[in-house]
Wavefront OBJ file of the C-alpha trace (Angstrom):
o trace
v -5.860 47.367 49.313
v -3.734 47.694 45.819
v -4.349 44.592 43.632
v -1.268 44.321 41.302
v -1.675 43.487 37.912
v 0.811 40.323 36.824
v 3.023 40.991 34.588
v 2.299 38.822 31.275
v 5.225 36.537 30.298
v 6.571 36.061 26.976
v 4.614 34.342 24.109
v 4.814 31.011 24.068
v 5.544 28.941 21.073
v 3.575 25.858 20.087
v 4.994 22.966 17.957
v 2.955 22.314 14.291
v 1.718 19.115 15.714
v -0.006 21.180 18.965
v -1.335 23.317 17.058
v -2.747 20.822 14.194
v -4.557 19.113 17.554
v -5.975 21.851 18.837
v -7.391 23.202 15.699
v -8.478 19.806 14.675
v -10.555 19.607 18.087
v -12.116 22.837 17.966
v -13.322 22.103 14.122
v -15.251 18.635 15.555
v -16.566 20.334 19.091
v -18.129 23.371 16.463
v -19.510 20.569 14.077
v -21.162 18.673 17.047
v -22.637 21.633 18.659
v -24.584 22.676 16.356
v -27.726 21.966 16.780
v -31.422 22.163 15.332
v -34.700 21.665 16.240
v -36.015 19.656 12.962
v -36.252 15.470 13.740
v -33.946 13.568 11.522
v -36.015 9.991 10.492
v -34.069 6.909 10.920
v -36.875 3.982 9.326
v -40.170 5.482 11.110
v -39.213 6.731 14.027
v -37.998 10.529 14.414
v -34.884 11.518 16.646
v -33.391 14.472 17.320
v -31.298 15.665 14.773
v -28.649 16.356 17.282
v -28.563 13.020 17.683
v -28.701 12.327 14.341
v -25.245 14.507 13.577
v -23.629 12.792 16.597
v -23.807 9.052 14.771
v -23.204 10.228 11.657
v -20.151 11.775 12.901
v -19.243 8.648 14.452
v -20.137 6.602 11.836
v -17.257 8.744 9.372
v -14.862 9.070 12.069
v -14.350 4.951 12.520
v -11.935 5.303 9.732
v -8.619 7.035 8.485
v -9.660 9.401 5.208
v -7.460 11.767 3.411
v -8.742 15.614 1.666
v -9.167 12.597 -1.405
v -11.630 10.444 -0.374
v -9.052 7.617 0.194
v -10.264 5.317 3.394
v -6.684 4.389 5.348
v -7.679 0.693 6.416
v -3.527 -0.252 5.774
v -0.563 0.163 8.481
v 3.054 -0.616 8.254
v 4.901 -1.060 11.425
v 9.026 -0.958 11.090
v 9.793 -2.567 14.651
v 13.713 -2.384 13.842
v 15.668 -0.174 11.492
v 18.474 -3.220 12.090
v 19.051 -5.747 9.424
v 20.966 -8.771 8.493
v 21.147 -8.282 4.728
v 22.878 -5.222 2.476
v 20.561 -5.781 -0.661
v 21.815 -3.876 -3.066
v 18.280 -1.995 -3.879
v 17.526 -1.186 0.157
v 20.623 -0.888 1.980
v 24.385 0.659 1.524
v 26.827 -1.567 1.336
v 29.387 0.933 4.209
v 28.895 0.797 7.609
v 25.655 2.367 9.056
v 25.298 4.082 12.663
v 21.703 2.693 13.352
v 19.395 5.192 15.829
v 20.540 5.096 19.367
v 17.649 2.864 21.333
v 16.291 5.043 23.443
v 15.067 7.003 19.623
v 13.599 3.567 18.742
v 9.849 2.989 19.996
v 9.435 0.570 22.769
v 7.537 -2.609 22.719
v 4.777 -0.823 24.927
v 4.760 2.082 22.633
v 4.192 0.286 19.978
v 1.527 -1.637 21.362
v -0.536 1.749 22.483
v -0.130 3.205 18.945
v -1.269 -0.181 17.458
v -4.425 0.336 19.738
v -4.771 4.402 18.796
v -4.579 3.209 15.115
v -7.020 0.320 15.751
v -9.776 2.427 16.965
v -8.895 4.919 13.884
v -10.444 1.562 11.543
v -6.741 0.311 10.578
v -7.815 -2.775 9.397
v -4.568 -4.648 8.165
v -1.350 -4.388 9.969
v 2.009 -5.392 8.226
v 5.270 -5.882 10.527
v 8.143 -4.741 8.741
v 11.765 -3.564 9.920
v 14.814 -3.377 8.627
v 14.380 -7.362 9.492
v 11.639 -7.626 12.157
v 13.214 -11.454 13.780
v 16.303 -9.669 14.649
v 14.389 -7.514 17.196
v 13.697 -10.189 20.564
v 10.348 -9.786 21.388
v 8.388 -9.096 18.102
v 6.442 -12.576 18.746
v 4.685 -10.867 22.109
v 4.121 -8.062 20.325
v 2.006 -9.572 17.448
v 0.383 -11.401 20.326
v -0.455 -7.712 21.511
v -1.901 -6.998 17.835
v -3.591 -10.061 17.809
v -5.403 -9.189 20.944
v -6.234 -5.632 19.605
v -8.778 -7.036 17.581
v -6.591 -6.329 13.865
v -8.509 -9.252 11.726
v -4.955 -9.344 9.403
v -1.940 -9.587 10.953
v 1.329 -9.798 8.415
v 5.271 -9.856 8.339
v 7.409 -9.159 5.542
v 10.990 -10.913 6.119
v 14.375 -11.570 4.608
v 13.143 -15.515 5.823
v 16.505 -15.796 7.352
v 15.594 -16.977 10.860
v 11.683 -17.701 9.796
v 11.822 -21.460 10.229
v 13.290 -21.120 14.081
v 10.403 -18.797 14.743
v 7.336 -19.941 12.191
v 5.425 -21.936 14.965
v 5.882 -19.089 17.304
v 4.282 -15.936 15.063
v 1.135 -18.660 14.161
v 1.155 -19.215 18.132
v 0.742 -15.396 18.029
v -1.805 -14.517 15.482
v 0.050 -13.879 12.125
v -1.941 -14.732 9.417
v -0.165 -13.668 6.473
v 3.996 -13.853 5.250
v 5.589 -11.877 2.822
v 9.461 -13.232 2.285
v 12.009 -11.324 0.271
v 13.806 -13.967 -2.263
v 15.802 -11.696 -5.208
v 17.704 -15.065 -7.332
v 16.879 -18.822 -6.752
v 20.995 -18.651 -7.731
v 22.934 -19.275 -4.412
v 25.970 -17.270 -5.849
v 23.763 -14.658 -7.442
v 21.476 -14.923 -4.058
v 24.925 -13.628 -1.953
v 26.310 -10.927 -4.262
v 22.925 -9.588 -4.154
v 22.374 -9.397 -0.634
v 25.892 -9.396 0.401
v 25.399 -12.239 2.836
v 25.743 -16.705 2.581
v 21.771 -17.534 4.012
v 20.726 -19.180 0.956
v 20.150 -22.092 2.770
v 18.471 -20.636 5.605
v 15.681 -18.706 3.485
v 15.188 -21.529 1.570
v 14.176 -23.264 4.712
v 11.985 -20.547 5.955
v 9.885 -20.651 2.979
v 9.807 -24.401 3.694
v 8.251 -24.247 6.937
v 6.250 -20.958 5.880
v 4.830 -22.796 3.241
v 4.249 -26.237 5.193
v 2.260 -24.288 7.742
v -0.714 -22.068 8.229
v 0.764 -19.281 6.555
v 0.758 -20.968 3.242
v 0.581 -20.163 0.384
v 3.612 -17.517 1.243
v 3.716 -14.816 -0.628
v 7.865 -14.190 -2.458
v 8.760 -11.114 -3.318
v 11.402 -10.585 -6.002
v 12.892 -7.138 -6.823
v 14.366 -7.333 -10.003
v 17.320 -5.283 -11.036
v 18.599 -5.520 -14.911
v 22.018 -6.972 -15.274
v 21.613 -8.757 -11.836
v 18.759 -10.996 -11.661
v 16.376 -10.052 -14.633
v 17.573 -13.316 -16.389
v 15.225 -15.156 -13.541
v 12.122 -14.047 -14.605
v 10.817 -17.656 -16.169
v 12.913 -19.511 -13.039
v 10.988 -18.135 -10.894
v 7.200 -18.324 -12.165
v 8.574 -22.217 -11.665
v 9.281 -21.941 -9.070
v 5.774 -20.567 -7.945
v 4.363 -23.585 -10.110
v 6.446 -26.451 -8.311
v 5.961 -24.538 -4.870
v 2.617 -23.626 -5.262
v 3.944 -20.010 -3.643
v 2.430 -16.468 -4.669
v 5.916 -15.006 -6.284
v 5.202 -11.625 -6.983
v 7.539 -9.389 -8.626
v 8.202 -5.437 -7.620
v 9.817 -2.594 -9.231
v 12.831 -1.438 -9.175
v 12.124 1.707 -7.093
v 14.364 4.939 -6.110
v 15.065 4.116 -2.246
v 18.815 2.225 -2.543
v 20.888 3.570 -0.093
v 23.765 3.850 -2.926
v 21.787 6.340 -4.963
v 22.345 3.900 -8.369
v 19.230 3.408 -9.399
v 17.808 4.133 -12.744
v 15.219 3.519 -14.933
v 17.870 1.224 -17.190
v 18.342 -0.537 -14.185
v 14.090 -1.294 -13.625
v 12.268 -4.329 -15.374
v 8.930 -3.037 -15.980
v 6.148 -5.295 -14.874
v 5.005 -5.510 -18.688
v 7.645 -7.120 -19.430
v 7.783 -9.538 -16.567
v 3.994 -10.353 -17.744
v 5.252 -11.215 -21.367
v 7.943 -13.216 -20.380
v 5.742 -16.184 -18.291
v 2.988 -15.548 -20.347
v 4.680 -16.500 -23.232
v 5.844 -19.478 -21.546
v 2.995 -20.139 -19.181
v -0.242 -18.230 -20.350
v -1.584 -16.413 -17.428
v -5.425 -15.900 -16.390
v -5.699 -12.454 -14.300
v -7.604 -12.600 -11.654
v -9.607 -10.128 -10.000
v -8.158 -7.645 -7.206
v -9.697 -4.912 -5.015
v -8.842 -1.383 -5.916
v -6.721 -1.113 -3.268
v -4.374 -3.779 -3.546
v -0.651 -3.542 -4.556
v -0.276 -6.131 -7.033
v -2.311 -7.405 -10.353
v -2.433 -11.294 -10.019
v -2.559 -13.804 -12.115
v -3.455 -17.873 -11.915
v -1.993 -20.193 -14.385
v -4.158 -20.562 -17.461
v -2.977 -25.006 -17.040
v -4.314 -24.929 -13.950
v -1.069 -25.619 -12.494
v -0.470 -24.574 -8.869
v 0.870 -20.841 -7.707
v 0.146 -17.401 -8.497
v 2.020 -14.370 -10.002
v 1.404 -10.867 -8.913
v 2.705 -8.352 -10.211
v 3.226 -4.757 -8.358
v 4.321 -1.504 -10.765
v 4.475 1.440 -8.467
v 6.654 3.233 -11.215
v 5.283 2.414 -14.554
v 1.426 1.607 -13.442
v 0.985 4.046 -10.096
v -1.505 2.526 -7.788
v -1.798 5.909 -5.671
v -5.146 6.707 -6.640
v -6.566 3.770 -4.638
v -3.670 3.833 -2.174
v -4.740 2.573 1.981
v -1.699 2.243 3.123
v 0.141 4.579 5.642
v 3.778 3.616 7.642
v 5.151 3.772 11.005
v 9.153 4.289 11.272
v 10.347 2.242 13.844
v 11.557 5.645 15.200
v 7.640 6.580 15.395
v 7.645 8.856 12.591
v 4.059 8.368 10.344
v 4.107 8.415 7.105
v 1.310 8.820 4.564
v 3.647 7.648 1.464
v 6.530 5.835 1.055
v 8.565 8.477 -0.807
v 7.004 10.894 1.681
v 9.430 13.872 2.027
v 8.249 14.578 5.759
v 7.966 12.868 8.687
v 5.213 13.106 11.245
v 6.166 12.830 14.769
v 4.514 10.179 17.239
v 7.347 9.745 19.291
v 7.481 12.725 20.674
v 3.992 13.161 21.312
v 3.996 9.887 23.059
v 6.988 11.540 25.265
v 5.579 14.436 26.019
v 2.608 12.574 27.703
v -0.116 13.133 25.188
v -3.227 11.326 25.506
v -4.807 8.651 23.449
v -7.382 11.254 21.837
v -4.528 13.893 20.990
v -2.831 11.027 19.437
v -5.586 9.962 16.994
v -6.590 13.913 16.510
v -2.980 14.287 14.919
v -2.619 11.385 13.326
v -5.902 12.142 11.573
v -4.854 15.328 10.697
v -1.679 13.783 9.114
v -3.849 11.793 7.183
v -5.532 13.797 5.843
v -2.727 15.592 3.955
v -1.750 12.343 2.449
v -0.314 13.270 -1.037
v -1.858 12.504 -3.959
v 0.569 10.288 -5.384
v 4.000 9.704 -5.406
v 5.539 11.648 -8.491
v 7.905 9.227 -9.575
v 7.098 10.202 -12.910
v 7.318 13.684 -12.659
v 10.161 15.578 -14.112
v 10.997 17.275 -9.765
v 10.530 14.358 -8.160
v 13.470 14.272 -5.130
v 14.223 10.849 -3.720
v 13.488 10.251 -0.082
v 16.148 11.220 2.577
v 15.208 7.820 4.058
v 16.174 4.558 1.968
v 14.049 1.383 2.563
v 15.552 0.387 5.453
v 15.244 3.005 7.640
v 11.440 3.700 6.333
v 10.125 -0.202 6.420
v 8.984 -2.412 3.617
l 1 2 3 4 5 6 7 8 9 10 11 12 13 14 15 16 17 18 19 20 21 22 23 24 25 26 27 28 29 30 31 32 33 34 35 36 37 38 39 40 41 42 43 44 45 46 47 48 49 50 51 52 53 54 55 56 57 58 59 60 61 62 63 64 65 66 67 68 69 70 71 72 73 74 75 76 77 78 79 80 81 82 83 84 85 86 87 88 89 90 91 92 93 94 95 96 97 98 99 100 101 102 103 104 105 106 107 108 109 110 111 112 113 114 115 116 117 118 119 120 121 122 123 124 125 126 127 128 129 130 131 132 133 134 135 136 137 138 139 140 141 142 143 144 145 146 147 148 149 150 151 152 153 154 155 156 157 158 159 160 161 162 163 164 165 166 167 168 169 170 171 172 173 174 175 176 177 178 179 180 181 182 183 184 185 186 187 188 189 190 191 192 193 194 195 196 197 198 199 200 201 202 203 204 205 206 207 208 209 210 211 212 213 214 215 216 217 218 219 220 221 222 223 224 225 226 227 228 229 230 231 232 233 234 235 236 237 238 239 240 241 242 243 244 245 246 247 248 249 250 251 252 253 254 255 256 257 258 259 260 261 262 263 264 265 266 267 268 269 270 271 272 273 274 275 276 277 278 279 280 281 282 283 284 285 286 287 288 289 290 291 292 293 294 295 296 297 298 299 300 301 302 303 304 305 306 307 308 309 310 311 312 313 314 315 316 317 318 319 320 321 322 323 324 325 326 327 328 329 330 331 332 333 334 335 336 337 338 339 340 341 342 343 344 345 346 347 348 349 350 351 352 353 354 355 356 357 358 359 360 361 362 363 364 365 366 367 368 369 370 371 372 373 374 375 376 377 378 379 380 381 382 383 384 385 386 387 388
């Protein structure tokens, strides 16, 4: 009998991502099967050294780490690219075709990559959109965070519908709140985020603050000739609220293209202006964190922190890494790739291929973000398709 030889079939091609998993695998099965015969002590008594590589390996591999050395304990999730406000330094002011909703992750994908990243050692989790209330649902899905085990759960809003839903996200597990407020000027408020909810936000930070979430934490982009004439407004407006108002750089993500550096307010000048008026006390921060902060030197109530991603980079002790609501990772926020989860999750891929490429993302997280370097290309994404 004649046994045929089959006929081999054309190469076939593997995506980046398939490949970056399978390499990343065979690197950790080589490292673990190597073995020796010496004893590796742990206090008096000897075990194998086998043994000894396995929970050391397991010991590094609880946490996200880039080629730098940089522990990833920090997650952004965008749950909705949609949002009620145009402000002028996130969003364009002509219409927008949002993604389709089948492109947008579901509720239940969402939830498994919160649990991949989870078991990674992301310690913090930060929901973010577009506006994250305008998406029904987002209160069961903090639930589902809550449940994961994350120890810090946080939103960033517009506070437009906050005070209908406050009681609900504490219900949930939020811990933290993070509301966008650009002029304490209702007229100034509307031109710049082309909408009439002064009322509303103001409420939301009402029932923010007046809950378990207190103090909130108000964020204040400021843009010079639009609201840079607020600076001293709003430090009082920290001290009669007793609210964290930090203030945040002007950065290179409007949808419009305008910005400049004419148009920034650098945070040193923001810091002379209240602490001329006010002096300020800093206080200290972990490396890791975003903003400097400072206490009232009066003892008055309230806090001011200050965050400088363009004239005092923070990338060196950067954590943080973002999920598109679209389920693209990203390891920086004016990332010029996108890493695709979504179609991983799609194509069926299991929970350990998952966190094999998603650690292999990581660790190609740039160094910084080059916003001071004389070829540095703005984003294709603007804020509100990336998430705050």
């Amino acid at each position: 009998m004649r046994v045929q030889a089959e006929t081999p079939g054309p190469p076939v091609r593997e995506s980046g991502r398939n490949i970056a998993i399978r390499a990343s695998r065979a690197k950790r099965t080589a490292g673990l099967e190597r073995s020796a015969t010496p004893e590796l002590f742990v206090g008096v008594r000897p075990i194998p050294i086998r043994i000894g590589l396995l929970l050391f390996w397991a010991i590094e591999n609880v946490m996200l780490q880039d080629k730098f050395g940089r522990r990833i304990t920090d997650l952004r999730i965008s749950v909705t690219d949609r949002c009620n406000f145009r402000c002028i330094y996130c969003r364009s002011a002509d219409p927008e075709n949002y993604q389709q909703h089948d492109k947008i992750l579901s509720w239940p994908e969402l939830e498994r990559l919160g649990r991949v990243f989870h078991s990674l050692g992301i310690q913090k989790v930060r929901v973010t959109g577009g506006e994250p209330l305008v998406r029904p649902g987002v209160e069961n899905f903090i639930a589902r965070m809550s449940q994961t085990g994350f120890p810090d759960l946080s939103m960033t809003t517009n506070g437009h519908q906050l005070a209908e839903h406050c009681d609900r996200l504490i219900a949930a597990g939020l811990k933290r709140i993070n509301i966008s407020l650009d002029s304490l000027d209702p007229l100034k408020f509307e031109k710049i985020t082309r909408t009439k909810t002064f009322a509303s936000v103001m409420a939301g930070i009402d029932a923010a603050q007046n809950s378990r979430l207190g103090p909130a934490k108000i964020n204040a982009v400021l843009v010079r000739g639009f609201n840079d004439d607020e600076v001293e407004a709003f430090a009082e407006f920290a001290r009669e609220r007793g609210v964290i108002m930090r203030f945040i750089e002007f950065m290179p993500l409007d949808a419009d293209r305008h910005w400049s550096r004419q148009l920034m307010v650098p945070a040193s000048e923001i810091h002379a202006r209240i602490h001329a008026r006010w002096p300020l006390a800093q206080i200290p921060n972990e490396p890791s964190e975003t903003a400097r902060k400072y206490r009232f030197a009066d003892g008055a109530p309230g806090e001011i922190g200050l965050i400088a991603p363009v004239t005092q980079p923070f990338c060196g002790h950067c954590s943080r890494i973002r999920l598109t609501a679209d389920g693209k990772l990203r390891t920086c926020l004016f990332s010029k790739e996108d890493h695709d989860l979504r179609g991983l999750l799609r194509e069926n891929a299991n929970d350990e291929d998952l966190a094999i490429y998603i650690r292999s993302v990581v660790n190609e997280k740039e160094k910084g973000h080059r916003i001071n370097e004389p070829d540095f290309v703005s984003p294709s994404r603007t804020m509100v398709f990336i998430g705050g």
